[in-house]
PDB file of N, CA, C and O in Angstrom:
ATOM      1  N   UNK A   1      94.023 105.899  92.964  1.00  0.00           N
ATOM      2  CA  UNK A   1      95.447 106.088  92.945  1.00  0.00           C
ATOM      3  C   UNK A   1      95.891 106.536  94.331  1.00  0.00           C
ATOM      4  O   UNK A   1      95.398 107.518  94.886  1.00  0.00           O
ATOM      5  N   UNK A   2      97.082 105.583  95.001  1.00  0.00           N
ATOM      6  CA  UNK A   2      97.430 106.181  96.204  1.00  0.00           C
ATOM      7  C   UNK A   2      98.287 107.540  95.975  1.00  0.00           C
ATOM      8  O   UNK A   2      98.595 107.753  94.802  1.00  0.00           O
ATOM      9  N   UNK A   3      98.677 108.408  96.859  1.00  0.00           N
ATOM     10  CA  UNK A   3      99.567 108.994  97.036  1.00  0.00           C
ATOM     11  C   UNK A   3     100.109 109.584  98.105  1.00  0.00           C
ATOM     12  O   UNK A   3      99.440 109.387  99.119  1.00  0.00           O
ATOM     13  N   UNK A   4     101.431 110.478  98.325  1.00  0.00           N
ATOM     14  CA  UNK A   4     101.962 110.387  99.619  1.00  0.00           C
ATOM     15  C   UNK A   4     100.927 112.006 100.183  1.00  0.00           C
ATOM     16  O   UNK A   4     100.731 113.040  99.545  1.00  0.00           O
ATOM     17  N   UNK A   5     100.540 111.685 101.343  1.00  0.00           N
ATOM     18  CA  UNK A   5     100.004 112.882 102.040  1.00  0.00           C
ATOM     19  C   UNK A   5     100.526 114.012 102.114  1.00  0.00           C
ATOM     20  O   UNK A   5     101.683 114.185 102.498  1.00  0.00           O
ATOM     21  N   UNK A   6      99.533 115.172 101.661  1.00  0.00           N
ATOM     22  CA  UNK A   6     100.222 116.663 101.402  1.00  0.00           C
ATOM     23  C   UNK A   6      99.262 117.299 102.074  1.00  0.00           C
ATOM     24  O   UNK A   6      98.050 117.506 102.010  1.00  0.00           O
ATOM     25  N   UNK A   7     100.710 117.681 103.114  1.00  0.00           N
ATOM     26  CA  UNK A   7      99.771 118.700 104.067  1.00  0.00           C
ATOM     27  C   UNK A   7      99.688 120.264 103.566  1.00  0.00           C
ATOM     28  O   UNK A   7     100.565 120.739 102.843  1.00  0.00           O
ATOM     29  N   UNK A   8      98.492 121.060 104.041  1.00  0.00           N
ATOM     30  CA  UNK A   8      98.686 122.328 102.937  1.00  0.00           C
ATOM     31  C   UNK A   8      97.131 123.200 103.718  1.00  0.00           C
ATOM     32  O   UNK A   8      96.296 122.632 104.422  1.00  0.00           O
ATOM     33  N   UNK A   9      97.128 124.631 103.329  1.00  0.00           N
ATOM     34  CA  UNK A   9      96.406 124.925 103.682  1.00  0.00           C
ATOM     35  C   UNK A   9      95.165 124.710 103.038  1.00  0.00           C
ATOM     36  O   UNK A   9      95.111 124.038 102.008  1.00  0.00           O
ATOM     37  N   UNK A  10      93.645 125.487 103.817  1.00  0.00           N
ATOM     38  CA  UNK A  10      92.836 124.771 103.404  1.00  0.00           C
ATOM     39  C   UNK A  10      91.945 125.440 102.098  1.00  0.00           C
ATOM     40  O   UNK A  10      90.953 125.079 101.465  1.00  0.00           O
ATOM     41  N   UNK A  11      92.971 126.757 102.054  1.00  0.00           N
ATOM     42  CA  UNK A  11      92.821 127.898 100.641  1.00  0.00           C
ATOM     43  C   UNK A  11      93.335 127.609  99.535  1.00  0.00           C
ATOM     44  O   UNK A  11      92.718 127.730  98.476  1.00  0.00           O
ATOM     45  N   UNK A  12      95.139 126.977  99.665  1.00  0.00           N
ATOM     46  CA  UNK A  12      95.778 126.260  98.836  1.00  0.00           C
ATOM     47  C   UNK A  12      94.716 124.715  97.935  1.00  0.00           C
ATOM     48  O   UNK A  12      94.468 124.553  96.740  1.00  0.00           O
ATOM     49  N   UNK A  13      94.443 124.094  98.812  1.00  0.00           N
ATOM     50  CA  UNK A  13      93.743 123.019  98.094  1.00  0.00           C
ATOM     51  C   UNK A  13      92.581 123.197  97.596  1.00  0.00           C
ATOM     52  O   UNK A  13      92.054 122.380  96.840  1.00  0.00           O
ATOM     53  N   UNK A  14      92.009 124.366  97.990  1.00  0.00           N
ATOM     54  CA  UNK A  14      90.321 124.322  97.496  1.00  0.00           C
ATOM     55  C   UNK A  14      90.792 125.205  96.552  1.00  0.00           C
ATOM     56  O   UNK A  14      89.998 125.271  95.614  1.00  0.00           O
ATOM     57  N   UNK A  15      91.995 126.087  96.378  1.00  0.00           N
ATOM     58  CA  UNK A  15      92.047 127.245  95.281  1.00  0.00           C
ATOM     59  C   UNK A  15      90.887 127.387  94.806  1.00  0.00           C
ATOM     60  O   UNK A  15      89.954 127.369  95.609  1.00  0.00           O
ATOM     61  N   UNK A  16      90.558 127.599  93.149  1.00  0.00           N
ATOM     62  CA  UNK A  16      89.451 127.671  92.343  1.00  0.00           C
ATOM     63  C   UNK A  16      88.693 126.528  92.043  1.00  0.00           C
ATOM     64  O   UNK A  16      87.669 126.637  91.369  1.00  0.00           O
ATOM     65  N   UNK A  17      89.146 125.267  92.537  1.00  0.00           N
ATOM     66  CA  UNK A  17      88.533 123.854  91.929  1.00  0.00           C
ATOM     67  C   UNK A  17      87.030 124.274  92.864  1.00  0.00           C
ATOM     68  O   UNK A  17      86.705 125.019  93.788  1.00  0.00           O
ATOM     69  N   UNK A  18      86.288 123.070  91.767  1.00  0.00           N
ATOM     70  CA  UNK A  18      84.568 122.793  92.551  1.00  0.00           C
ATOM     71  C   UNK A  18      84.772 121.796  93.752  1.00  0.00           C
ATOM     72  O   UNK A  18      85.171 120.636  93.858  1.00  0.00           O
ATOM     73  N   UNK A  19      84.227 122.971  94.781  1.00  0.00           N
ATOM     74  CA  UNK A  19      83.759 121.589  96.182  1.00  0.00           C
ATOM     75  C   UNK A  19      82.933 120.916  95.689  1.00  0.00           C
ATOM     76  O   UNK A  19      81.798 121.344  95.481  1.00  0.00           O
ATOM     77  N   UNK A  20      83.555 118.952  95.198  1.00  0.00           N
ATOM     78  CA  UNK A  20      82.112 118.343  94.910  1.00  0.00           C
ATOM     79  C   UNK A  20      81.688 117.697  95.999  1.00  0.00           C
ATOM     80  O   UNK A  20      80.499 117.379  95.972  1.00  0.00           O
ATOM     81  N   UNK A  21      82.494 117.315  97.252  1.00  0.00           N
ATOM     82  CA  UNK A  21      81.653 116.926  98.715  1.00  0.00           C
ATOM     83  C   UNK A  21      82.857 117.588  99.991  1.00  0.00           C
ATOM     84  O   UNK A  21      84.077 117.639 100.149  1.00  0.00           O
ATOM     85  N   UNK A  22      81.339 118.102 100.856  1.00  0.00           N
ATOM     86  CA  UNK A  22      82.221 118.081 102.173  1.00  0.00           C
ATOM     87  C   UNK A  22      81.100 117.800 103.061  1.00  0.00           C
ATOM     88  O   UNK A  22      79.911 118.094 102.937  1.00  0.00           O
ATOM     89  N   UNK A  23      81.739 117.148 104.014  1.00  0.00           N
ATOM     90  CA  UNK A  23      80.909 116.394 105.229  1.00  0.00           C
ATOM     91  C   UNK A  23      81.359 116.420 106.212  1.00  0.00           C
ATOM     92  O   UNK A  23      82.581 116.518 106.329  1.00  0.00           O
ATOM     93  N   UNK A  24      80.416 116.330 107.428  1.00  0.00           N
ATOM     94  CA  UNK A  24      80.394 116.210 108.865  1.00  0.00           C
ATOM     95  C   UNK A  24      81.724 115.179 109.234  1.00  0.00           C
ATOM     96  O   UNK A  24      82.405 115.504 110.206  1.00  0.00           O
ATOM     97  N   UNK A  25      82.080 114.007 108.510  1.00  0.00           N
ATOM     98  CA  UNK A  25      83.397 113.713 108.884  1.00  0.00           C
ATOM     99  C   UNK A  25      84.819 114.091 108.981  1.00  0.00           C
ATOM    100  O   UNK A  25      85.675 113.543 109.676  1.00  0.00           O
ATOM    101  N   UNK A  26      85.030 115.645 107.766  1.00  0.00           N
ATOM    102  CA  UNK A  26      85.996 116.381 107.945  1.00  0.00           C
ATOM    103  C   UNK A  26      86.666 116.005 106.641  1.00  0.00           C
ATOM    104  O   UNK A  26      87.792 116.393 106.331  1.00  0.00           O
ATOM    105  N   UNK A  27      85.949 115.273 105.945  1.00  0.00           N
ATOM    106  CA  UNK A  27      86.480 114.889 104.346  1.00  0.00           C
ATOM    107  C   UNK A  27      86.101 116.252 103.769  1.00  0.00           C
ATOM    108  O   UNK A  27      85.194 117.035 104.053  1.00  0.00           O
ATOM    109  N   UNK A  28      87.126 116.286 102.831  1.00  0.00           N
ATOM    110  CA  UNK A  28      86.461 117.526 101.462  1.00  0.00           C
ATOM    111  C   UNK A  28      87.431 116.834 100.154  1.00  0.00           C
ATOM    112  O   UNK A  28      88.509 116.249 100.046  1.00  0.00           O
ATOM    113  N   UNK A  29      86.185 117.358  99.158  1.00  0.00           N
ATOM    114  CA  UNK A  29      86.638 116.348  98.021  1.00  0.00           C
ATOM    115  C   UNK A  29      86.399 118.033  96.943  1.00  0.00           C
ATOM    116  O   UNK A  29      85.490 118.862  96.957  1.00  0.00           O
ATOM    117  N   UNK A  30      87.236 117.974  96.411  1.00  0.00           N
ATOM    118  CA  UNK A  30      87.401 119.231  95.348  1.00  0.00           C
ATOM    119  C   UNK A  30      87.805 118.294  94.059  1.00  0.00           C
ATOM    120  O   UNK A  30      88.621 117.374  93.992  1.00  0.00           O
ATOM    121  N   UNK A  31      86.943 118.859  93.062  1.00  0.00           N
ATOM    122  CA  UNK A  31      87.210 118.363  91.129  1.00  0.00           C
ATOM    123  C   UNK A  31      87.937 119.516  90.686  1.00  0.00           C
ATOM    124  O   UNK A  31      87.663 120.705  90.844  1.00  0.00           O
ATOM    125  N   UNK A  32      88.817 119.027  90.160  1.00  0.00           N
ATOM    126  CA  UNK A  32      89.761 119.832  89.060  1.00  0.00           C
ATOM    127  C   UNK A  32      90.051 118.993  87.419  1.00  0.00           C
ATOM    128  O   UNK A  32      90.850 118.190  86.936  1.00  0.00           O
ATOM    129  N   UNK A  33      88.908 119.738  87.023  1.00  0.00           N
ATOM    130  CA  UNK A  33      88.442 118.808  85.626  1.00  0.00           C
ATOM    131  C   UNK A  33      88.397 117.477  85.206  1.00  0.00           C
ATOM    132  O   UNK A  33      88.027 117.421  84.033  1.00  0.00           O
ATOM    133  N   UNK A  34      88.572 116.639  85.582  1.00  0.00           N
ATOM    134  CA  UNK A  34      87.897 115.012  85.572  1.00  0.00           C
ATOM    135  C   UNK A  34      88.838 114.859  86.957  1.00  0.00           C
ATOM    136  O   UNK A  34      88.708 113.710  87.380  1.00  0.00           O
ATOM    137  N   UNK A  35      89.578 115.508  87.642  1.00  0.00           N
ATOM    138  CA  UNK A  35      90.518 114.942  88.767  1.00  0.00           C
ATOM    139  C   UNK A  35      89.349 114.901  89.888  1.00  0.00           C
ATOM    140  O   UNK A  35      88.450 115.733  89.763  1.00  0.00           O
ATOM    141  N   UNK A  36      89.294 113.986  90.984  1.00  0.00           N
ATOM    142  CA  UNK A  36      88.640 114.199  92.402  1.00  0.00           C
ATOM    143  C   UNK A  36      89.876 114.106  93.236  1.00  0.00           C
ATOM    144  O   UNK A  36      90.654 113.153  93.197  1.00  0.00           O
ATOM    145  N   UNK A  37      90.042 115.494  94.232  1.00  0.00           N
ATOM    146  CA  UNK A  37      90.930 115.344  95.327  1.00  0.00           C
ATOM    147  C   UNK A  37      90.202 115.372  96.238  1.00  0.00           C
ATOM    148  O   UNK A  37      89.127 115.942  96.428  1.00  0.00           O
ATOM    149  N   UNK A  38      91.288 114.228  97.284  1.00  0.00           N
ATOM    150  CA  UNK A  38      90.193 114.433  98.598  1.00  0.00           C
ATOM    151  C   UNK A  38      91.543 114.538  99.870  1.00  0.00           C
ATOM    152  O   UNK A  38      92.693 114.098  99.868  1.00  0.00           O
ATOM    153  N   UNK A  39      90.721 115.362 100.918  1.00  0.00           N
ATOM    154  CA  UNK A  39      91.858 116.017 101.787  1.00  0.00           C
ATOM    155  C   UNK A  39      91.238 115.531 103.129  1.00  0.00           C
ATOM    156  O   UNK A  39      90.096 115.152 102.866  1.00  0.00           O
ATOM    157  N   UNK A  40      91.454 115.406 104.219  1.00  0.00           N
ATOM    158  CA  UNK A  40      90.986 115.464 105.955  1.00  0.00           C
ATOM    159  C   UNK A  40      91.189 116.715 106.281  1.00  0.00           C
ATOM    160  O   UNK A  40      92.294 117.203 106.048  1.00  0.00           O
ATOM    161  N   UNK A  41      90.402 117.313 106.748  1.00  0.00           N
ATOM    162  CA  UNK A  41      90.764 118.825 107.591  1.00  0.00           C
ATOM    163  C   UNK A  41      90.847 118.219 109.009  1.00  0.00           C
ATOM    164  O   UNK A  41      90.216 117.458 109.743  1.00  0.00           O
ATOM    165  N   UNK A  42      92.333 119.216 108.991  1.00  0.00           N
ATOM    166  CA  UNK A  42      92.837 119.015 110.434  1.00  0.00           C
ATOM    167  C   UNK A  42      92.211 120.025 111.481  1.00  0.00           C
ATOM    168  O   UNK A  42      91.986 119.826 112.675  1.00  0.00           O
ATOM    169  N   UNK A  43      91.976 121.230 110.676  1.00  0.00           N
ATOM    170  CA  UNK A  43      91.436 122.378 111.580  1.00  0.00           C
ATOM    171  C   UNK A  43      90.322 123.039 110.522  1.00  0.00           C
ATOM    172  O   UNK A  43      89.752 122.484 109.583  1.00  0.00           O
ATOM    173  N   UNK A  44      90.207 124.424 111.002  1.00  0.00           N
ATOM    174  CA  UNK A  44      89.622 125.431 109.956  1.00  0.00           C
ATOM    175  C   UNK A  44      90.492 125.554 109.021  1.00  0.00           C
ATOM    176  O   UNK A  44      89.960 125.427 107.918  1.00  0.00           O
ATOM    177  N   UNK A  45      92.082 125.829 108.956  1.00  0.00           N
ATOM    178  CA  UNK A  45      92.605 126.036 108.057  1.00  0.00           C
ATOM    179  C   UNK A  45      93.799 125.362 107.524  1.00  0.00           C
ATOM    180  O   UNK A  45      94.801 125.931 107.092  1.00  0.00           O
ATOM    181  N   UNK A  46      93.554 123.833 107.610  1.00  0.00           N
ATOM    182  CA  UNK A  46      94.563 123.232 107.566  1.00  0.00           C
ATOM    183  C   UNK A  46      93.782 121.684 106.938  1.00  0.00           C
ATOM    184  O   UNK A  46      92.732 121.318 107.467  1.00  0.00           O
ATOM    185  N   UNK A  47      94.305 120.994 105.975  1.00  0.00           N
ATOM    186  CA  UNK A  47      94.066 120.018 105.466  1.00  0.00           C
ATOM    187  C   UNK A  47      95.583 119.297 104.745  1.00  0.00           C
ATOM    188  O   UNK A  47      96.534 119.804 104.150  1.00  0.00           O
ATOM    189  N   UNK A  48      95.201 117.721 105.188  1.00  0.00           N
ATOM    190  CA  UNK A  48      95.736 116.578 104.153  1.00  0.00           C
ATOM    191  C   UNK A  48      95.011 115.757 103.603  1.00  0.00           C
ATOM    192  O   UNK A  48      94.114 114.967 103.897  1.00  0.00           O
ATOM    193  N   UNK A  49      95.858 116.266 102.305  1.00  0.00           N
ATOM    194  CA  UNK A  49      95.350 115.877 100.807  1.00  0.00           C
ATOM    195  C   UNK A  49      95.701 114.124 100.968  1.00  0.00           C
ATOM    196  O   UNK A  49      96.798 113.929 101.490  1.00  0.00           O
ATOM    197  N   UNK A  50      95.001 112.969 100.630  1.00  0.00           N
ATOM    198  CA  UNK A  50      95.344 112.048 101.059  1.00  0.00           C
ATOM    199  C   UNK A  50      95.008 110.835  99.484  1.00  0.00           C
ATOM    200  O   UNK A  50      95.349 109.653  99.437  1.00  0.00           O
ATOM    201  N   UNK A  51      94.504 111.368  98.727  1.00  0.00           N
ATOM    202  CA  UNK A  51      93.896 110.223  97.763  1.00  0.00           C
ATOM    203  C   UNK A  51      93.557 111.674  96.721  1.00  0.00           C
ATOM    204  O   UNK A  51      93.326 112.858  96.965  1.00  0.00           O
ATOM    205  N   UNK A  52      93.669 110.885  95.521  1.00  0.00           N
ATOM    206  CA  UNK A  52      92.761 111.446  94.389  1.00  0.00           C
ATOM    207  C   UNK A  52      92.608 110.706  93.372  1.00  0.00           C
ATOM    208  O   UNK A  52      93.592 109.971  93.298  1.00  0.00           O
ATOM    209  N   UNK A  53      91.409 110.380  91.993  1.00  0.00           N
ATOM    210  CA  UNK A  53      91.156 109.783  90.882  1.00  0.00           C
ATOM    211  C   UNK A  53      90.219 110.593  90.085  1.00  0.00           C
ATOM    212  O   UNK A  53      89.493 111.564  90.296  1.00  0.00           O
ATOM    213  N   UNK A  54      90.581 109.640  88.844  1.00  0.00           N
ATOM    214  CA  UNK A  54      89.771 110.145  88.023  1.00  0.00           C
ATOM    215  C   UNK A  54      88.542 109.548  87.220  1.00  0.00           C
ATOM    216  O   UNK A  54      88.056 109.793  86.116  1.00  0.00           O
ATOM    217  N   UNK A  55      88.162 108.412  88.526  1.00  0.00           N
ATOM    218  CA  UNK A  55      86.855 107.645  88.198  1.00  0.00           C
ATOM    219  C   UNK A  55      85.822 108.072  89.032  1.00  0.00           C
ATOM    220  O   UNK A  55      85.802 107.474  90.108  1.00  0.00           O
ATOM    221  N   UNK A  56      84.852 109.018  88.856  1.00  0.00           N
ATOM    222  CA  UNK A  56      83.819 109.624  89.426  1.00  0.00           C
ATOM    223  C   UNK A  56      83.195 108.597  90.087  1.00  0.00           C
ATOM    224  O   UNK A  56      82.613 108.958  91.110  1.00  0.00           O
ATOM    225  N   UNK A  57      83.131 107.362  89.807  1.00  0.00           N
ATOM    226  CA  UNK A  57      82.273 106.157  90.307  1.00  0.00           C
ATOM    227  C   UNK A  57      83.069 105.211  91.335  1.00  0.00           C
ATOM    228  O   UNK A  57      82.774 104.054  91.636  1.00  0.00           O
ATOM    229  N   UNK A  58      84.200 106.017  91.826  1.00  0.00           N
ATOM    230  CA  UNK A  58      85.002 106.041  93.048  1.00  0.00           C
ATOM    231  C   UNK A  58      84.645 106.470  94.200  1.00  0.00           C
ATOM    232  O   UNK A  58      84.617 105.779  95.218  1.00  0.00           O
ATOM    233  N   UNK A  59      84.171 108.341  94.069  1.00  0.00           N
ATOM    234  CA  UNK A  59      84.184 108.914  95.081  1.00  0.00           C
ATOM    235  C   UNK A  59      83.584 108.235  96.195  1.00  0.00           C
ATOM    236  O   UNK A  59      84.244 107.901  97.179  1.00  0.00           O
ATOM    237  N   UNK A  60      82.543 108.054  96.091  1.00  0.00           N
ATOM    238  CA  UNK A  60      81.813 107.555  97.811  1.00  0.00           C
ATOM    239  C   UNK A  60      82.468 106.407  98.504  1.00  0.00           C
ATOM    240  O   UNK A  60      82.489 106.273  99.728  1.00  0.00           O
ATOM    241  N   UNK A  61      83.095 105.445  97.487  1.00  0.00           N
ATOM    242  CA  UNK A  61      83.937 103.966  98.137  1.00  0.00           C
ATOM    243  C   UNK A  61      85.360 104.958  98.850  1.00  0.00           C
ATOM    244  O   UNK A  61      85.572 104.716 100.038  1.00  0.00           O
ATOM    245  N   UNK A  62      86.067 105.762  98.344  1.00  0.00           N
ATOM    246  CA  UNK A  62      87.269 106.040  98.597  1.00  0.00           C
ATOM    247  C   UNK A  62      86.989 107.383  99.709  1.00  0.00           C
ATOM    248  O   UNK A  62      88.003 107.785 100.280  1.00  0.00           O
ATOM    249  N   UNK A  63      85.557 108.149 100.068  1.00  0.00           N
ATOM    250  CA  UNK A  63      85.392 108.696 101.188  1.00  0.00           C
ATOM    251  C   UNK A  63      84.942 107.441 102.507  1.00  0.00           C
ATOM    252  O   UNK A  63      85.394 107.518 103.649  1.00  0.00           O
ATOM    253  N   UNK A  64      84.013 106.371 102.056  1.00  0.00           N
ATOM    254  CA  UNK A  64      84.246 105.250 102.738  1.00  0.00           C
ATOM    255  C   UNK A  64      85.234 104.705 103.469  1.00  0.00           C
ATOM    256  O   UNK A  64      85.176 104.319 104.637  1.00  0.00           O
ATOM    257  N   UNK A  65      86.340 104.688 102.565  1.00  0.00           N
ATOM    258  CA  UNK A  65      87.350 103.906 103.189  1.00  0.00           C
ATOM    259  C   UNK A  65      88.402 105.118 103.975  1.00  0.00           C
ATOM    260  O   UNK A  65      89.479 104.803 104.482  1.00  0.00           O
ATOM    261  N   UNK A  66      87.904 106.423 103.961  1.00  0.00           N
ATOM    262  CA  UNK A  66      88.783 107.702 104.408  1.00  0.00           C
ATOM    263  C   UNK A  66      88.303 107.476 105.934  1.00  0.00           C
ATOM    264  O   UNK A  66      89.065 107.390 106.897  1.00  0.00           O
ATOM    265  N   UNK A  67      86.648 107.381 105.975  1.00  0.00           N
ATOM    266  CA  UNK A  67      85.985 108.106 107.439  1.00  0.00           C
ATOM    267  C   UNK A  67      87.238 106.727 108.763  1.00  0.00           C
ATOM    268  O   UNK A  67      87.645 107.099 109.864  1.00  0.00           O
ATOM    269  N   UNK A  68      87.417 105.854 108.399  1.00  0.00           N
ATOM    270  CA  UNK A  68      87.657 105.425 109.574  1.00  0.00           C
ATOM    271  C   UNK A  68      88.878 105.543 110.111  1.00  0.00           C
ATOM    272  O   UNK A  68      89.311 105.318 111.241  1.00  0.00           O
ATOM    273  N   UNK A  69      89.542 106.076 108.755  1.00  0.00           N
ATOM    274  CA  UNK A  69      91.346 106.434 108.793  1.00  0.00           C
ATOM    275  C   UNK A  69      91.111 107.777 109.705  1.00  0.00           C
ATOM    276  O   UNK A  69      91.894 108.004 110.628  1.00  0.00           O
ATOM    277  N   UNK A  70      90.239 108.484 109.484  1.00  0.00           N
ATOM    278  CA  UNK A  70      90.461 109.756 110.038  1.00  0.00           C
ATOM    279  C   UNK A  70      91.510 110.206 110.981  1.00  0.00           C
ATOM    280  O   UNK A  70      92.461 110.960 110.777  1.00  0.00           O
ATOM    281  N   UNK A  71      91.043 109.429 112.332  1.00  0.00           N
ATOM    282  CA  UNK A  71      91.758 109.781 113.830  1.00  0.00           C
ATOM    283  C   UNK A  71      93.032 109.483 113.526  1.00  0.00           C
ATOM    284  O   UNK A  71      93.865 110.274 113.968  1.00  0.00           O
ATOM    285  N   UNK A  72      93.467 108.479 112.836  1.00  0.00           N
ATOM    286  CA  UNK A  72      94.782 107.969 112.658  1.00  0.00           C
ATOM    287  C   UNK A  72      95.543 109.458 111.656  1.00  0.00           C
ATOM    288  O   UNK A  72      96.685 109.818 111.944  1.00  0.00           O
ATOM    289  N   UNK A  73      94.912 110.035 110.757  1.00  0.00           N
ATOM    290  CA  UNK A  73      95.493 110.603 109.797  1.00  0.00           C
ATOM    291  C   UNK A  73      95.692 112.204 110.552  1.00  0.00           C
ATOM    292  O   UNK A  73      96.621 112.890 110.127  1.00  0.00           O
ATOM    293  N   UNK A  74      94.920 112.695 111.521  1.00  0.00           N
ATOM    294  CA  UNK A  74      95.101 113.786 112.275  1.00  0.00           C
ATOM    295  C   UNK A  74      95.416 113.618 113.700  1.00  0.00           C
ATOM    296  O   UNK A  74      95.120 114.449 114.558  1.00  0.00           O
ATOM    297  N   UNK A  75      95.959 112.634 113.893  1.00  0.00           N
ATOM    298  CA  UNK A  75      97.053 112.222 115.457  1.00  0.00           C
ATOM    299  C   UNK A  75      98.260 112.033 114.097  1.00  0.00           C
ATOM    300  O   UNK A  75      98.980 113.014 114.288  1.00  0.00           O
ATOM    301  N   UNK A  76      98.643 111.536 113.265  1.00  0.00           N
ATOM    302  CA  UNK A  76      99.627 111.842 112.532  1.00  0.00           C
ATOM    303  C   UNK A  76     100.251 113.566 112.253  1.00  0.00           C
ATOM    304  O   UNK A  76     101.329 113.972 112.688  1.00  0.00           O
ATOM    305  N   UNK A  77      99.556 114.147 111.673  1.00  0.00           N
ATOM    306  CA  UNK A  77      99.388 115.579 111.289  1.00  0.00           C
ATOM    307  C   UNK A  77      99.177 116.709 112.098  1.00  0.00           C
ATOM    308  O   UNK A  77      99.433 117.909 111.992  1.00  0.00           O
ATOM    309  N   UNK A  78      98.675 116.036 112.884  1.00  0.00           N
ATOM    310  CA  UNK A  78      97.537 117.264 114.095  1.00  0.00           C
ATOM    311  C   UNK A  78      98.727 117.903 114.322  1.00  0.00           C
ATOM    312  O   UNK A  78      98.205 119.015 114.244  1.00  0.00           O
ATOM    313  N   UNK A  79      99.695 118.118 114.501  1.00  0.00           N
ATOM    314  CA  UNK A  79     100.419 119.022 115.169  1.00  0.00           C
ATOM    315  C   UNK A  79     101.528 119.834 114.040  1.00  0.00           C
ATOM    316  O   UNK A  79     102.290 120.728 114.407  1.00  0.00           O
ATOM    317  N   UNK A  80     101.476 119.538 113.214  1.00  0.00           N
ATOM    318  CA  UNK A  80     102.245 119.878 111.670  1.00  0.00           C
ATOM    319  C   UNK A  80     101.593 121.095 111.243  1.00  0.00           C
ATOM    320  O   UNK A  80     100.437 121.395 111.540  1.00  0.00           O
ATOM    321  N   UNK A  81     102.470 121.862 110.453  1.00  0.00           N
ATOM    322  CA  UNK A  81     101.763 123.063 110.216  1.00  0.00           C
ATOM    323  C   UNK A  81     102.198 123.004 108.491  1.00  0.00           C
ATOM    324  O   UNK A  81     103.209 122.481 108.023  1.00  0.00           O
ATOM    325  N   UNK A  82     101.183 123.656 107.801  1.00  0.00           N
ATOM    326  CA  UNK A  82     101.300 123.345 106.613  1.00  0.00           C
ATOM    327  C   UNK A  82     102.523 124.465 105.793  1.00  0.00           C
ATOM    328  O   UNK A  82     102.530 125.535 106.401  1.00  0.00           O
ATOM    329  N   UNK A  83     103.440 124.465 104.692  1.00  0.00           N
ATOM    330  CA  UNK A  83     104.316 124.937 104.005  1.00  0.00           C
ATOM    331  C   UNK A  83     104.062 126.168 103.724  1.00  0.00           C
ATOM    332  O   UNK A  83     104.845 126.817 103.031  1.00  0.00           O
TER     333      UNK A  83
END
Protein backbone atom coordinates (compact mmCIF):
# COMPACT_ATOMS: atom_id res chain seq x y z
CA UNK A 1 0.00 0.00 0.00
CA UNK A 2 1.40 3.39 -1.04
CA UNK A 3 1.17 6.28 1.14
CA UNK A 4 1.97 9.97 1.47
CA UNK A 5 5.40 10.42 3.46
CA UNK A 6 5.29 11.23 7.22
CA UNK A 7 7.94 12.88 8.51
CA UNK A 8 8.20 12.35 12.41
CA UNK A 9 10.52 11.64 14.99
CA UNK A 10 12.41 8.63 15.39
CA UNK A 11 10.68 7.91 19.11
CA UNK A 12 7.25 8.82 17.64
CA UNK A 13 7.44 5.95 15.01
CA UNK A 14 9.19 3.25 16.86
CA UNK A 15 6.82 4.16 20.02
CA UNK A 16 6.11 0.60 21.55
CA UNK A 17 5.80 -1.36 18.14
CA UNK A 18 8.52 -4.43 17.47
CA UNK A 19 11.70 -3.38 15.46
CA UNK A 20 11.23 -6.24 12.92
CA UNK A 21 14.31 -4.87 10.61
CA UNK A 22 16.86 -2.20 10.71
CA UNK A 23 19.82 -1.99 8.46
CA UNK A 24 22.98 -0.44 7.38
CA UNK A 25 20.85 1.29 4.60
CA UNK A 26 18.92 3.53 7.06
CA UNK A 27 15.59 1.53 6.53
CA UNK A 28 13.69 0.61 9.82
CA UNK A 29 10.70 -1.46 9.59
CA UNK A 30 8.54 -1.58 12.96
CA UNK A 31 5.20 -4.29 13.28
CA UNK A 32 2.25 -3.03 14.90
CA UNK A 33 0.18 -6.24 15.01
CA UNK A 34 -0.06 -7.70 11.47
CA UNK A 35 0.88 -3.88 10.21
CA UNK A 36 4.77 -3.55 8.78
CA UNK A 37 5.87 0.18 8.79
CA UNK A 38 8.76 1.16 7.14
CA UNK A 39 10.50 4.66 7.59
CA UNK A 40 14.24 6.13 6.06
CA UNK A 41 16.13 7.74 8.86
CA UNK A 42 17.16 11.00 8.01
CA UNK A 43 19.37 11.41 11.10
CA UNK A 44 19.60 9.88 14.69
CA UNK A 45 16.40 11.35 15.38
CA UNK A 46 14.45 11.89 12.58
CA UNK A 47 12.64 9.49 10.14
CA UNK A 48 10.13 9.18 6.99
CA UNK A 49 7.62 6.84 7.26
CA UNK A 50 7.29 5.97 3.54
CA UNK A 51 5.30 2.52 2.86
CA UNK A 52 3.49 0.08 5.08
CA UNK A 53 1.45 -3.56 4.64
CA UNK A 54 0.07 -6.14 5.93
CA UNK A 55 1.61 -9.01 3.88
CA UNK A 56 4.67 -10.21 5.83
CA UNK A 57 5.81 -11.86 2.49
CA UNK A 58 6.32 -8.21 1.29
CA UNK A 59 8.82 -6.98 3.60
CA UNK A 60 12.20 -7.70 1.88
CA UNK A 61 10.69 -6.79 -1.91
CA UNK A 62 9.35 -3.35 -0.49
CA UNK A 63 12.88 -2.71 1.60
CA UNK A 64 14.31 -3.66 -1.95
CA UNK A 65 12.63 -1.31 -3.76
CA UNK A 66 13.26 1.49 -0.65
CA UNK A 67 17.38 1.06 -0.71
CA UNK A 68 17.69 2.86 -4.06
CA UNK A 69 15.01 5.61 -3.37
CA UNK A 70 16.98 6.47 -0.41
CA UNK A 71 19.20 9.60 -1.57
CA UNK A 72 16.22 10.87 -3.38
CA UNK A 73 13.90 10.54 -0.20
CA UNK A 74 16.53 12.44 2.23
CA UNK A 75 17.66 15.33 -0.36
CA UNK A 76 13.76 15.65 -0.28
CA UNK A 77 13.44 15.75 3.65
CA UNK A 78 16.99 16.29 4.75
CA UNK A 79 16.36 19.62 5.77
CA UNK A 80 12.63 19.35 7.28
CA UNK A 81 12.21 19.00 10.77
CA UNK A 82 9.68 16.72 12.06
CA UNK A 83 6.04 18.08 13.89
Amino acid sequence: MHMKPHLQRRSDFVGNKFIAEHNDAGILVTREGNTYHFAVELDVDSVVEVEQTRDKDQVNDIINELIPKIPDIKERFGNCLPD
